[in-house]
C-alpha positions, 0 to 999 in steps of 0.5 A: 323141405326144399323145394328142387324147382326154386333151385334155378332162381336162387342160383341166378341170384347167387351168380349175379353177386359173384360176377357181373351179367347181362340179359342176352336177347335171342333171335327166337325169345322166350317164353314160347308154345311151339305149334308142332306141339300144338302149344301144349308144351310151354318154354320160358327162361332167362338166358345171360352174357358175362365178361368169361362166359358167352352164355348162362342159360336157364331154361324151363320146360312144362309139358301138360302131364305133370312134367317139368324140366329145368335146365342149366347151361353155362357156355365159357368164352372159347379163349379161356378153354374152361368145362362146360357146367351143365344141369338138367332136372326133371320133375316127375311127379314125386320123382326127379331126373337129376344130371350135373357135369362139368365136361371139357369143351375145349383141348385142355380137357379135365387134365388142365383142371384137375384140381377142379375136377378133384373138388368136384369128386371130393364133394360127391363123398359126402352125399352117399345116399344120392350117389347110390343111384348113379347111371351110366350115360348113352352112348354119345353123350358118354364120351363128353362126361366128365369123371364127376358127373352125377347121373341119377333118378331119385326119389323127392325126398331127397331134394336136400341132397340133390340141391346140396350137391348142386349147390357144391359144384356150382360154387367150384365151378364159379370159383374156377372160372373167376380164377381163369384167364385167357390163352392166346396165339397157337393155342387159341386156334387149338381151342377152336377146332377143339370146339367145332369137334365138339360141338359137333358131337353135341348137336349129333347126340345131345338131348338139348338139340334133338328136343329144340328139333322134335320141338321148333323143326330142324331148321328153327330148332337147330338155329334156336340151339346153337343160338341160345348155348353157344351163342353161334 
């Protein structure tokens, strides 16, 4: 069976053959045991920079009940107004909390990818069984999904699904952003103030954020936050 916690180390691999990455070296570095958490929560991961991309973040969390969380975050370059790739996976014992989504981050929204978003949709056809188990998101946090999130809780033995599903829509995404290229002049300034409204949102509502805050303080934990994602 595959084993949903080596799917971050197969998808670095995957993406360093289709573009070319380099190491980002944060202002807080990993790995790191939060104090406030009397370091029983351990955070590790790798976080890279490419020619289209300001961040491609993996993260993992382990806390000390059995849980563990790996996230996955890729942040394009602002000028190429491309979606947001995002992936959290949960490990609950012999459950798993999976949420994948490519949601816009600038003005162009799904309707200037709409072929993207088409794939995206088209693939979650063929995984039924996994589908069946969708969630609506909260409150917040809805208005940034797009129509193809994949919200679900489900049981270890459907790895394989959810790996599959993932797999599929990474590659979409690698493909659209290789395609992409950048806006310029007006248009440029457009995606900016698209962007601080949107990242607004994101540091009210995100989980990520309110995590790195629970975790590291406000102060260090909202730095550590937009640092790492966004690259601000």
């Amino acid at each position: 069976m595959i084993d949903i916690t080596l799917l971050q180390s197969s998808t670095i691999a995957h993406m360093k053959q289709v573009m070319q990455v380099s190491p980002v070296s944060l202002k807080h570095p990993y790995p790191v045991r939060p104090g406030r958490m009397l370091k029983l929560i351990k955070f590790d991961g790798q976080v890279f920079s490419a020619d289209r991309l300001t961040r491609a973040v993996f993260l993992q969390i382990t806390l000390p009940v059995f849980v563990k969380i790996f996230s996955t975050f890729i942040f394009p370059k602002i000028e190429y107004d491309l979606p947001v790739f995002t992936c959290e996976t949960v490990v609950l014992g012999r459950k798993r909390v999976l949420v994948i989504d490519a949601h816009a981050g600038g003005s162009g929204g799904e309707k200037r990818h709409d072929t993207f978003y088409d794939r995206l949709i088209e693939a979650r056809t063929h995984y039924p069984e996994l589908m069946r188990f969708q969630k609506p998101a909260s409150p917040g946090i809805a208005s940034l999904q797009s129509p193809a999130a994949v919200r679900v809780t489900i049981p270890r033995d459907l790895d394989p699904l959810a790996a599959g599903i993932f797999n599929r829509y990474f590659e979409a995404y690698l493909d659209l952003v290789n395609a992409a290229g950048p806006v310029t002049g007006i248009a440029r300034a457009k995606l900016q103030a698209s962007f601080d409204a949107y990242l607004k949102t994101v540091v009210d509502h995100d989980p990520g954020v309110k995590g790195n805050i629970l975790f590291f303080g406000k102060k260090e934990g909202l730095e550590r936050a937009l640092d790492m994602y966004y690259g601000v």
